[in-house]
C-alpha atoms as an extended CHARMM CRD file, in Angstrom:
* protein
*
       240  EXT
         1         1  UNK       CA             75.3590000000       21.9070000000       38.5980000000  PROA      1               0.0000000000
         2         2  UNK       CA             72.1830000000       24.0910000000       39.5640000000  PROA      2               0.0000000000
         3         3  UNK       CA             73.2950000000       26.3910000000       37.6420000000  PROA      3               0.0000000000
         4         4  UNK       CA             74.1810000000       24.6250000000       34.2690000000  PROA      4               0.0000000000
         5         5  UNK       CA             70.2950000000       23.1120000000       34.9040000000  PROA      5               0.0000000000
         6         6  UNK       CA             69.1220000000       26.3760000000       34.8530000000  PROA      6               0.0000000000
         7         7  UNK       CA             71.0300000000       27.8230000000       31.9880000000  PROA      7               0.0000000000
         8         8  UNK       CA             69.9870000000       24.9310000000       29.9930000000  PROA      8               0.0000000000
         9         9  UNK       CA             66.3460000000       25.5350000000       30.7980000000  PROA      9               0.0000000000
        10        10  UNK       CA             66.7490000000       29.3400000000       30.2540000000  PROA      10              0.0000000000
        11        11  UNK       CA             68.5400000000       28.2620000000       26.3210000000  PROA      11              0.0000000000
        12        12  UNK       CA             65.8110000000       25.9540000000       25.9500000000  PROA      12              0.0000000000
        13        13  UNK       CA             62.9400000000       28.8400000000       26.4900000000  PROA      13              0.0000000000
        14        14  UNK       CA             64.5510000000       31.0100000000       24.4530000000  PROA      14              0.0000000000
        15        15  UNK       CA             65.2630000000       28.4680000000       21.9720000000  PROA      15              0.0000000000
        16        16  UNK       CA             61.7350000000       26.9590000000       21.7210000000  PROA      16              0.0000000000
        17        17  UNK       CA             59.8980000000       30.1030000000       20.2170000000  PROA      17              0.0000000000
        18        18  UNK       CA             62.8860000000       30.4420000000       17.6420000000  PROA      18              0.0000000000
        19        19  UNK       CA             62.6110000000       26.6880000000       16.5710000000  PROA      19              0.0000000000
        20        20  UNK       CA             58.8620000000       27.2910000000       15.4990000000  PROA      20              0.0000000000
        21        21  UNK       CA             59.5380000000       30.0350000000       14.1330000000  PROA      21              0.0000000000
        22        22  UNK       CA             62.0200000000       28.1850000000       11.3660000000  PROA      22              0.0000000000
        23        23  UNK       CA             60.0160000000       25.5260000000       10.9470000000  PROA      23              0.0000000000
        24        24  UNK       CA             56.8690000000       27.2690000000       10.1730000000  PROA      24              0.0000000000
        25        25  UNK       CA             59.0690000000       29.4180000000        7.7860000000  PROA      25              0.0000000000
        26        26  UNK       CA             60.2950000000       26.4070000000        6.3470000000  PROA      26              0.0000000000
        27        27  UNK       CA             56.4000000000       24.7510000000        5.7020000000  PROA      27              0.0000000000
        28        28  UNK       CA             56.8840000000       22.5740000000        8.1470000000  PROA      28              0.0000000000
        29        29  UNK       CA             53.7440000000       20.7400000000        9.0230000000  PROA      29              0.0000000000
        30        30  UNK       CA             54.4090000000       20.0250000000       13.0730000000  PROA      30              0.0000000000
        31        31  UNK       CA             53.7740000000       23.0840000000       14.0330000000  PROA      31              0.0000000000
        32        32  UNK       CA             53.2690000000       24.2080000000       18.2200000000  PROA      32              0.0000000000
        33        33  UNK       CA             53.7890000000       20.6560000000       19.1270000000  PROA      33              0.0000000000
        34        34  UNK       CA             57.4610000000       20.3690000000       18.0340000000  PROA      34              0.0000000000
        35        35  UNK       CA             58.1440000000       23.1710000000       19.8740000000  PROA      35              0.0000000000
        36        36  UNK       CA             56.3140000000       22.4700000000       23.0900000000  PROA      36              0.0000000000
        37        37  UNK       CA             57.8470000000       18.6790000000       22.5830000000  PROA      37              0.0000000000
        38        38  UNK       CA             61.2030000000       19.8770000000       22.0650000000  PROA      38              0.0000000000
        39        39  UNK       CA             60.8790000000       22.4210000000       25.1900000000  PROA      39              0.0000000000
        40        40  UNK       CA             59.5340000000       19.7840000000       27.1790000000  PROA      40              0.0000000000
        41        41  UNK       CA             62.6360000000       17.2600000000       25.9530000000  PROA      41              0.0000000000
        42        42  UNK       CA             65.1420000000       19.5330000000       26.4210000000  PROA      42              0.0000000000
        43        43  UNK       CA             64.3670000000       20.1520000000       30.0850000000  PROA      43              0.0000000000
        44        44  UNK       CA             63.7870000000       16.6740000000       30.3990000000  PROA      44              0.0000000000
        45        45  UNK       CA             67.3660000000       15.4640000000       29.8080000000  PROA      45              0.0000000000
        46        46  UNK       CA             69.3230000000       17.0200000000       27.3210000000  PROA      46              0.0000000000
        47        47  UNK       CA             69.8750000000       15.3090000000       23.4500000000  PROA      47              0.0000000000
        48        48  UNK       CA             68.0530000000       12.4340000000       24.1270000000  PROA      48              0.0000000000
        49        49  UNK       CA             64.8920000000       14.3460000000       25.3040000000  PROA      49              0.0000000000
        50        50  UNK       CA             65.2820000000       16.2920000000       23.0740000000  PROA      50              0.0000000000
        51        51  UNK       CA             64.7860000000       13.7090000000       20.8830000000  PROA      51              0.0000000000
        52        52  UNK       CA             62.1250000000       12.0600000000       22.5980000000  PROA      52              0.0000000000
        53        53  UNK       CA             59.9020000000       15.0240000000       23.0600000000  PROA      53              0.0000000000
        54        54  UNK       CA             60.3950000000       16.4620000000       19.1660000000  PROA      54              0.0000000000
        55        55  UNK       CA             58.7380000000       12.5930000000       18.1600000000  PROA      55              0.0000000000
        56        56  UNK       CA             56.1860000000       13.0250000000       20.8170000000  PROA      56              0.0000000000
        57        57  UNK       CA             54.6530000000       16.3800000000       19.5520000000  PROA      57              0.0000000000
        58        58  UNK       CA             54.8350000000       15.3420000000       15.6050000000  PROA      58              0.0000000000
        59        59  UNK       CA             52.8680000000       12.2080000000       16.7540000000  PROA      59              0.0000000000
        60        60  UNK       CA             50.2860000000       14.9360000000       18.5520000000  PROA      60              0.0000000000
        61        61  UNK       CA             49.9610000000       17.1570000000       15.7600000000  PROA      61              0.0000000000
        62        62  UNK       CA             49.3920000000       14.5080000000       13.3310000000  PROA      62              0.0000000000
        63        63  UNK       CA             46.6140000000       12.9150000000       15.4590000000  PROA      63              0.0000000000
        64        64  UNK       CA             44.8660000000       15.7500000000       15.7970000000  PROA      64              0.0000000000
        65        65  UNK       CA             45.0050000000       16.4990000000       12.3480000000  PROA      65              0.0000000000
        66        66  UNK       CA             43.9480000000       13.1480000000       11.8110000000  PROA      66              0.0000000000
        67        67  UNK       CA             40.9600000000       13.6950000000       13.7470000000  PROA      67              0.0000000000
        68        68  UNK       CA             39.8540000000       17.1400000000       12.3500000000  PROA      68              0.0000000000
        69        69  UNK       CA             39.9680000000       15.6090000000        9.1450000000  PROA      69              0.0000000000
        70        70  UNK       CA             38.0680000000       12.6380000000        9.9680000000  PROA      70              0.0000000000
        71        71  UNK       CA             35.4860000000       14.8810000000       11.3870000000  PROA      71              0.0000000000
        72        72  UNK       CA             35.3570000000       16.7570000000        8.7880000000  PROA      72              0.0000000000
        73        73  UNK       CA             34.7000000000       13.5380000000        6.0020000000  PROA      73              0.0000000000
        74        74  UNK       CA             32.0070000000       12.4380000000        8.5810000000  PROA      74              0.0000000000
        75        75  UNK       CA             30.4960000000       16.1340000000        8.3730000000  PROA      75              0.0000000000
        76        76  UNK       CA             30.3810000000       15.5280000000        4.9680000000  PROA      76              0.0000000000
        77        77  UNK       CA             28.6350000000       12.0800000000        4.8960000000  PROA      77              0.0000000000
        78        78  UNK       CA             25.9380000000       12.8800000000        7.0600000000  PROA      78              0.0000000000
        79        79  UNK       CA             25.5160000000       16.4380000000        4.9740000000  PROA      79              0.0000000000
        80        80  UNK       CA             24.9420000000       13.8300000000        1.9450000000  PROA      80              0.0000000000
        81        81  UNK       CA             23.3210000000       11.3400000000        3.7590000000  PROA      81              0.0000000000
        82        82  UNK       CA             20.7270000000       14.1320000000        5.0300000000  PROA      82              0.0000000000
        83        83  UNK       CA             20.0210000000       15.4880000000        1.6270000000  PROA      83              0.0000000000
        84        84  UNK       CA             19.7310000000       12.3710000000        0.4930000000  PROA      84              0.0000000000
        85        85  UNK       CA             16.9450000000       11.2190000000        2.9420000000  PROA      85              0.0000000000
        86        86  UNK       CA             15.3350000000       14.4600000000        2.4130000000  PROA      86              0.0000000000
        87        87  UNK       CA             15.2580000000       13.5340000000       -1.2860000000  PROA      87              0.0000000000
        88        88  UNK       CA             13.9700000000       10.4170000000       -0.8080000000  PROA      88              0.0000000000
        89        89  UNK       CA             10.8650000000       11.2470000000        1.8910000000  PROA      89              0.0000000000
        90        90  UNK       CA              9.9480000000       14.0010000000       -0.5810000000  PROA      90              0.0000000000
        91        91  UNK       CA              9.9840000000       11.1660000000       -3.7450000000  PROA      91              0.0000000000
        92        92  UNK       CA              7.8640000000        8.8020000000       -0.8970000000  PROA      92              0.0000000000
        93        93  UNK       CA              5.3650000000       11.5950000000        0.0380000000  PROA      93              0.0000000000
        94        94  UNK       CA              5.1120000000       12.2610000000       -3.8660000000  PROA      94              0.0000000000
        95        95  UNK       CA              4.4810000000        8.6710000000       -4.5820000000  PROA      95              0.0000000000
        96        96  UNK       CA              1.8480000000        8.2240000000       -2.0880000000  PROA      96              0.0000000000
        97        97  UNK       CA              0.1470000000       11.6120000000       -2.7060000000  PROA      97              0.0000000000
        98        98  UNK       CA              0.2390000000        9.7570000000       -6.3210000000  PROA      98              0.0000000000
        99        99  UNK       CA             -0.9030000000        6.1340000000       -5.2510000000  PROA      99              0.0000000000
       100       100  UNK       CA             -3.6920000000        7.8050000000       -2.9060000000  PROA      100             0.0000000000
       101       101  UNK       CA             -5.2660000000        9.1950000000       -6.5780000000  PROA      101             0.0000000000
       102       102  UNK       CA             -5.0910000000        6.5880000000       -8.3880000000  PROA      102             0.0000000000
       103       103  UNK       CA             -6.4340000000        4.4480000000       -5.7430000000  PROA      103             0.0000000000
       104       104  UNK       CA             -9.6750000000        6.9980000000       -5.5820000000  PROA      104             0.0000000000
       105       105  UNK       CA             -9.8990000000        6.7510000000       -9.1460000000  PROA      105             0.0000000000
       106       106  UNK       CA             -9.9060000000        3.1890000000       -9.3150000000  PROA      106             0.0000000000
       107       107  UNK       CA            -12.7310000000        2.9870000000       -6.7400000000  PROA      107             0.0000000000
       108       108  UNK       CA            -14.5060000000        5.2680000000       -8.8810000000  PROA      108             0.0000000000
       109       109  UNK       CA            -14.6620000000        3.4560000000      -11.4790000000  PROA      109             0.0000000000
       110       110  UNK       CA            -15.2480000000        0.2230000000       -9.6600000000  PROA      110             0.0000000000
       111       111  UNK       CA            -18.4710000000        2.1860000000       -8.4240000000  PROA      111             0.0000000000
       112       112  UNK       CA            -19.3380000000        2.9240000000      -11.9100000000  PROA      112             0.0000000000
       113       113  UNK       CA            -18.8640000000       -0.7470000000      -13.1850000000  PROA      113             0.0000000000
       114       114  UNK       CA            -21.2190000000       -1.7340000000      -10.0230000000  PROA      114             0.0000000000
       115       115  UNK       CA            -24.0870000000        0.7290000000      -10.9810000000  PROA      115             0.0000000000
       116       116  UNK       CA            -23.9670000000       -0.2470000000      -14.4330000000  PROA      116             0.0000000000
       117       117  UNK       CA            -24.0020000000       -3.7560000000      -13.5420000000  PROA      117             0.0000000000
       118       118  UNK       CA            -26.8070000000       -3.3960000000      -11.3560000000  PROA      118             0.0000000000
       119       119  UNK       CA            -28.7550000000       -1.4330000000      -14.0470000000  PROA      119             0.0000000000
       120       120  UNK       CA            -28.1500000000       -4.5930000000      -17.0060000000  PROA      120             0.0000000000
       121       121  UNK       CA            -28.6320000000       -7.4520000000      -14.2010000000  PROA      121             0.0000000000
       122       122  UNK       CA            -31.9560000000       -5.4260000000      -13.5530000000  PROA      122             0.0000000000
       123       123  UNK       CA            -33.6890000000       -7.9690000000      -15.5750000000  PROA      123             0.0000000000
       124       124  UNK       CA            -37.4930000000       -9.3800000000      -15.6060000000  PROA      124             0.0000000000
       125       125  UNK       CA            -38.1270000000      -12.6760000000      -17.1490000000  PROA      125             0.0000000000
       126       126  UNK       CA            -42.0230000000      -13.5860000000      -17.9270000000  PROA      126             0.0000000000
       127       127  UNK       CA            -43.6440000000      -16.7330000000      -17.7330000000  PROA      127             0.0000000000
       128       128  UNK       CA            -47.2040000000      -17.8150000000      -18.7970000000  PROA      128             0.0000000000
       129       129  UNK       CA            -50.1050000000      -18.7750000000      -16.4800000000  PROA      129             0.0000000000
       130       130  UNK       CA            -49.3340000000      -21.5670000000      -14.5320000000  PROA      130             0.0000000000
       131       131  UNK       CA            -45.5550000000      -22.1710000000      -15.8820000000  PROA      131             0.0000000000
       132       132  UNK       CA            -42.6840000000      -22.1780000000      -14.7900000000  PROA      132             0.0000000000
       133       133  UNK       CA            -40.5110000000      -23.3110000000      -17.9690000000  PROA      133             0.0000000000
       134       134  UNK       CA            -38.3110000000      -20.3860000000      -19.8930000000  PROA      134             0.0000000000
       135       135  UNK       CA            -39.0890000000      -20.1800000000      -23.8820000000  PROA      135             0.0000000000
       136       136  UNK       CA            -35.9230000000      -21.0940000000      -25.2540000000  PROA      136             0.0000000000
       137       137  UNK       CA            -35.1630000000      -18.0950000000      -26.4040000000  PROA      137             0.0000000000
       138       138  UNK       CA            -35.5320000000      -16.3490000000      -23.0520000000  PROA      138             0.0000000000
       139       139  UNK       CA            -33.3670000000      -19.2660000000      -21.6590000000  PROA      139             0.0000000000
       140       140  UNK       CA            -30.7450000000      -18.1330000000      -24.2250000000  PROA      140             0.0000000000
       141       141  UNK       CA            -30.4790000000      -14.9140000000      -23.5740000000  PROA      141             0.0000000000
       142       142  UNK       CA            -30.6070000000      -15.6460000000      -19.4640000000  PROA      142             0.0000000000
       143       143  UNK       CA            -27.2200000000      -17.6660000000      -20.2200000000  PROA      143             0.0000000000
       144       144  UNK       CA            -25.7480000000      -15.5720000000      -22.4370000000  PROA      144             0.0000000000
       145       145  UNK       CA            -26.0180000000      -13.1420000000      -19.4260000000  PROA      145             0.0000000000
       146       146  UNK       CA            -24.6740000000      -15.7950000000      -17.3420000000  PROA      146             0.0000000000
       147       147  UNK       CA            -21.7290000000      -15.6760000000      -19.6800000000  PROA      147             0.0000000000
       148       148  UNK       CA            -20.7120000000      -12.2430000000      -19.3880000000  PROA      148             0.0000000000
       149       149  UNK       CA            -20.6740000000      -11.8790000000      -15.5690000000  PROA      149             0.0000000000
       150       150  UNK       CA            -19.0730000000      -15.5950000000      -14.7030000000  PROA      150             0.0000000000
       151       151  UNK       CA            -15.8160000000      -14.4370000000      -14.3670000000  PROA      151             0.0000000000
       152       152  UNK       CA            -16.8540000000      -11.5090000000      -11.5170000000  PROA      152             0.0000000000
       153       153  UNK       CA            -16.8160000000      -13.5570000000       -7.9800000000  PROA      153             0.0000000000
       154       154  UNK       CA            -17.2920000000      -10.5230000000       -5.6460000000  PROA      154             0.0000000000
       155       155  UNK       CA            -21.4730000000      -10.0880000000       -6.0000000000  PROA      155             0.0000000000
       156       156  UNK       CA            -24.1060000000      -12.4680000000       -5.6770000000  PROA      156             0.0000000000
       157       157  UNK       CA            -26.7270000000      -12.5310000000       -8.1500000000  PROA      157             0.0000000000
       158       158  UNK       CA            -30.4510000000      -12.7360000000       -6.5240000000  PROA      158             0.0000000000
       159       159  UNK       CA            -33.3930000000      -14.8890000000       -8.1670000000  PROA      159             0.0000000000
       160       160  UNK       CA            -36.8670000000      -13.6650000000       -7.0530000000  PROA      160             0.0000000000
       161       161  UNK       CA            -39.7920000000      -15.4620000000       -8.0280000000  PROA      161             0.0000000000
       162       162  UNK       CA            -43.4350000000      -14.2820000000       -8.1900000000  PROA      162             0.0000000000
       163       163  UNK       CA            -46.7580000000      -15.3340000000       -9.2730000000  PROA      163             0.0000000000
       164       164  UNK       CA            -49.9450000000      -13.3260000000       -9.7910000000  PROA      164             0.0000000000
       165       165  UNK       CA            -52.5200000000      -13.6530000000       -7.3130000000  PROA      165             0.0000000000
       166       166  UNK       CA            -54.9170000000      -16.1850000000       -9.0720000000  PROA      166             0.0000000000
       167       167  UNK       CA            -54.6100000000      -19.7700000000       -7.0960000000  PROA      167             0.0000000000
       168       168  UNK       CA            -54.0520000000      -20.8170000000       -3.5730000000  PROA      168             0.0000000000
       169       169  UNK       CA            -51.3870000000      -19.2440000000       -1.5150000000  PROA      169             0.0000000000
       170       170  UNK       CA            -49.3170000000      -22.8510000000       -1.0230000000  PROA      170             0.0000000000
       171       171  UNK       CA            -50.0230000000      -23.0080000000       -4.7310000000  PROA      171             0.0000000000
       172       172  UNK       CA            -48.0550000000      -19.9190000000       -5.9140000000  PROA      172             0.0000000000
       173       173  UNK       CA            -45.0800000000      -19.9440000000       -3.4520000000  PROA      173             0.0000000000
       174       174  UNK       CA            -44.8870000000      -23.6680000000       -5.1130000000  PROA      174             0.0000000000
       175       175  UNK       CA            -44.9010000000      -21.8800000000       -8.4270000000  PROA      175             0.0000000000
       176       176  UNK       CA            -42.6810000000      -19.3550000000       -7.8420000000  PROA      176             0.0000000000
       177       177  UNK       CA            -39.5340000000      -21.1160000000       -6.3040000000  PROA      177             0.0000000000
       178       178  UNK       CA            -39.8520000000      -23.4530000000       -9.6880000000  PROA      178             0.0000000000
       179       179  UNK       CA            -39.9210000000      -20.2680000000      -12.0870000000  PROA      179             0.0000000000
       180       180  UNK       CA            -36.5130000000      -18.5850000000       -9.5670000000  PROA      180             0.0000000000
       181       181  UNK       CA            -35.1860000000      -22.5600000000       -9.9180000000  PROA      181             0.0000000000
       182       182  UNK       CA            -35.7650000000      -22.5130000000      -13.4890000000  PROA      182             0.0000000000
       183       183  UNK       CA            -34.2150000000      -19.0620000000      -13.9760000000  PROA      183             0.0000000000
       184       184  UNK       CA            -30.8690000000      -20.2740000000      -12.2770000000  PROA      184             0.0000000000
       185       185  UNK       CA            -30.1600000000      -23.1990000000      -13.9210000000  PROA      185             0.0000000000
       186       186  UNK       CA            -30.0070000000      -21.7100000000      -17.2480000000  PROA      186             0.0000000000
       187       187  UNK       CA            -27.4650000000      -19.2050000000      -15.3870000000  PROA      187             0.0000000000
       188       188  UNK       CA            -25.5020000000      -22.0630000000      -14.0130000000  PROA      188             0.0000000000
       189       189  UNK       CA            -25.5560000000      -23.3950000000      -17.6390000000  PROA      189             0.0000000000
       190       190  UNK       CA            -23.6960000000      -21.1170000000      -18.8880000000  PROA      190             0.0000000000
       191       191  UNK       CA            -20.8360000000      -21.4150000000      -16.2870000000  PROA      191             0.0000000000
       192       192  UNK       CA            -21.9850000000      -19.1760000000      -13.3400000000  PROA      192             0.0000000000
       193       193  UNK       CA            -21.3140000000      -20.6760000000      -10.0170000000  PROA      193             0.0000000000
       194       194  UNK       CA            -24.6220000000      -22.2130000000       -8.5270000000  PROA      194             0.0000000000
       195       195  UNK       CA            -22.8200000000      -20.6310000000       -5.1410000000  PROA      195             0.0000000000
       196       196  UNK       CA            -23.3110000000      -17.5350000000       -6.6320000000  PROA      196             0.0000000000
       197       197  UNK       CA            -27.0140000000      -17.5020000000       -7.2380000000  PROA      197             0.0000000000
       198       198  UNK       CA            -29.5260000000      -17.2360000000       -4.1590000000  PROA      198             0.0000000000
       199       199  UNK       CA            -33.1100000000      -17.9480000000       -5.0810000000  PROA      199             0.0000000000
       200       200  UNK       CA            -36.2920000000      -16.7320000000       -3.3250000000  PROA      200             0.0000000000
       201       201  UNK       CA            -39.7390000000      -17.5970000000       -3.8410000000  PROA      201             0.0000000000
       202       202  UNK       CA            -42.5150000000      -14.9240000000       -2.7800000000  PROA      202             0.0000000000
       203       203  UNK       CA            -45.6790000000      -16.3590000000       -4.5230000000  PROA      203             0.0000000000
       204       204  UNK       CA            -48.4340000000      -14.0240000000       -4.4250000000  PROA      204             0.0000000000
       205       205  UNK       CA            -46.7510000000      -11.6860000000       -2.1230000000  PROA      205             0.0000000000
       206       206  UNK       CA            -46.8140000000       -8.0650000000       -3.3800000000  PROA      206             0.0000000000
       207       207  UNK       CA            -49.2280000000       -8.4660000000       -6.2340000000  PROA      207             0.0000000000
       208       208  UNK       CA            -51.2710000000       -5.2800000000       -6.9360000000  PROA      208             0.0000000000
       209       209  UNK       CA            -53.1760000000       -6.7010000000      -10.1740000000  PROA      209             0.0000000000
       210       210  UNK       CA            -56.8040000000       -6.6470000000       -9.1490000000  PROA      210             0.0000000000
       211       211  UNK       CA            -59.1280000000       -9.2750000000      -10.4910000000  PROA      211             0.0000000000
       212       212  UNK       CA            -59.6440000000       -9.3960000000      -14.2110000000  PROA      212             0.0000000000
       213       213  UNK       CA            -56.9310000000       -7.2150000000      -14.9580000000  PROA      213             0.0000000000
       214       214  UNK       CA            -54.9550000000       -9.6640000000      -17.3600000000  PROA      214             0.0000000000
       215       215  UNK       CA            -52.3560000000       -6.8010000000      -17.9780000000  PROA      215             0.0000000000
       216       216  UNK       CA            -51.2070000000       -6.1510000000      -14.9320000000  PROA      216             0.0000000000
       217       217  UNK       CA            -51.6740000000      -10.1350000000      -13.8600000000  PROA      217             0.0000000000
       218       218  UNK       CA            -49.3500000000      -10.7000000000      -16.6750000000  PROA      218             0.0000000000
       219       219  UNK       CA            -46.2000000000       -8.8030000000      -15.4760000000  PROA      219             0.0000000000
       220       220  UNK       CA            -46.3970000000      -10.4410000000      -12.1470000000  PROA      220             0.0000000000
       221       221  UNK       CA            -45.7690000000      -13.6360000000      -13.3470000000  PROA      221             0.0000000000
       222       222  UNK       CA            -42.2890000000      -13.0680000000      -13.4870000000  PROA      222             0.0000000000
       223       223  UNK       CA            -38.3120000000      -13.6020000000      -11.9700000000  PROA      223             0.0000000000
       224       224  UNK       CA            -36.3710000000      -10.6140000000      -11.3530000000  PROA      224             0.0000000000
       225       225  UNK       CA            -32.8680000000      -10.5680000000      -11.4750000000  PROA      225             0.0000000000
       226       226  UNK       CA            -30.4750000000       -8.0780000000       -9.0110000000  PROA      226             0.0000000000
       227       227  UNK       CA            -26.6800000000       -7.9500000000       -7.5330000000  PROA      227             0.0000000000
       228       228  UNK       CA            -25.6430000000       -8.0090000000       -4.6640000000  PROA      228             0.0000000000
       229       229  UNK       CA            -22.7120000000       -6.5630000000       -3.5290000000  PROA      229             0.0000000000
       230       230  UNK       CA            -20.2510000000       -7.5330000000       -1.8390000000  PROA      230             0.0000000000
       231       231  UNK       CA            -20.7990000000      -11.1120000000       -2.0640000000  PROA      231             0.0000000000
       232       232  UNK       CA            -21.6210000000      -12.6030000000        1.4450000000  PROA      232             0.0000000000
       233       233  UNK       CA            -18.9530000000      -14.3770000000        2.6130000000  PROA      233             0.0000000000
       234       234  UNK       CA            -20.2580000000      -17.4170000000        4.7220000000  PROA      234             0.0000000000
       235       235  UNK       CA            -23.6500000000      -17.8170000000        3.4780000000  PROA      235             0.0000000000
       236       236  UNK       CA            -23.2350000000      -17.5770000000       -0.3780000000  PROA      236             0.0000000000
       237       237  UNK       CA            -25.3520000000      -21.2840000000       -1.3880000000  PROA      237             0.0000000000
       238       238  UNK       CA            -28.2120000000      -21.1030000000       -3.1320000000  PROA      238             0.0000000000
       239       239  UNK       CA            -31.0250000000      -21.1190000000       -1.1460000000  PROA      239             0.0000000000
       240       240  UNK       CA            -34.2000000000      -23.1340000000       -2.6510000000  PROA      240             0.0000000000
């Protein structure tokens, strides 16, 4: 009995190598495992392991090719996938390279509206001695000023009034907060936020028009008109 075993082992060794052999020359697509399987089958217990074991290394080879494949698709996907993001951080880092210039030159110009606001809201309105009513033309152009900047809510517009130094001091500061106040509502007449307008009265304060100099007396009774900007948040009413 020994001795049949071992024969049969012995026929199966030699027979293994020769079984691959034929099958690979026949394209078959099992490969080592067969032949291992069928080895390993044969020594088991004859036909039936031999049957067992040929199942058992076609079901190895096949899961291993099933694995190097997958492997392989995955490979591929993240290859893609990688290009991909590279692709996309290099459209991101273009698109913010291109947002950062626009956003400098849109602060550039909102500079450049702001000075050239300030410069046309740098505006002077006269009054004569002692008054502190606007001619109606001068009230019609101070609204048709109001018009043009009542849509812009992010400066303040300041009202300064002055007087020239003739009078008492109580006198002029009077005088002065009624020419700013008079100034303002022709602004708010034409639609510009009363919020929006800050008033200040300085009477005789920083008048340089010596006495008897009707000139220079003359272009101190006055408002003047400036921006602000930005607009204070907080404490934007108009002060009296």
């Amino acid at each position: 009995m020994k001795t049949s075993i071992c024969t049969l082992v012995a026929a199966a060794l030699v027979a293994g190598p020769a079984v691959a052999r034929e099958k690979a020359g026949r394209g078959g697509g099992e490969g080592p495992g067969v032949a291992i399987g069928t080895i390993a089958g044969t020594v088991l217990g004859g036909p039936v392991g031999f049957v067992i074991g040929g199942g058992l290394g076609g079901w190895l080879s096949n899961k291993l090719h099933r694995e190097r494949t997958a492997k392989e698709e995955y490979a591929a996907r993240y290859e893609e996938a990688d290009m991909l993001a590279s692709e996309l951080q290099t459209i991101v880092a273009r698109n913010e390279s291109e947002m950062g210039r626009m956003r400098l030159a849109m602060n550039e110009q909102e500079t450049a509206y702001q000075d050239a606001l300030r410069q046309a809201l740098a505006v002077e309105v006269f009054f004569h001695t002692g008054e502190s009513a606007l001619d109606e033309d001068i009230a019609a152009r101070v609204e048709q000023l109001g018009a043009l900047i009542r849509e812009r809510d992010d400066f303040v517009i300041v009202v300064e009034g002055h007087t020239d130094p003739r009078g008492d001091e109580a006198y002029n500061e009077q005088l002065s907060a009624a020419r700013a106040e008079a100034v303002r509502d022709a602004l708010v007449r034409a639609g510009l936020p009363a919020e929006r307008i800050t008033t200040k009265a300085t009477g005789e304060q920083g008048s340089e028009a010596t006495e008897g100099d009707l000139d220079a007396m003359a272009l101190e009774r006055r408002v003047n008109l400036s921006v602000v900007y930005p607009a204070p948040r907080g404490n934007r009413v108009a002060q009296q």
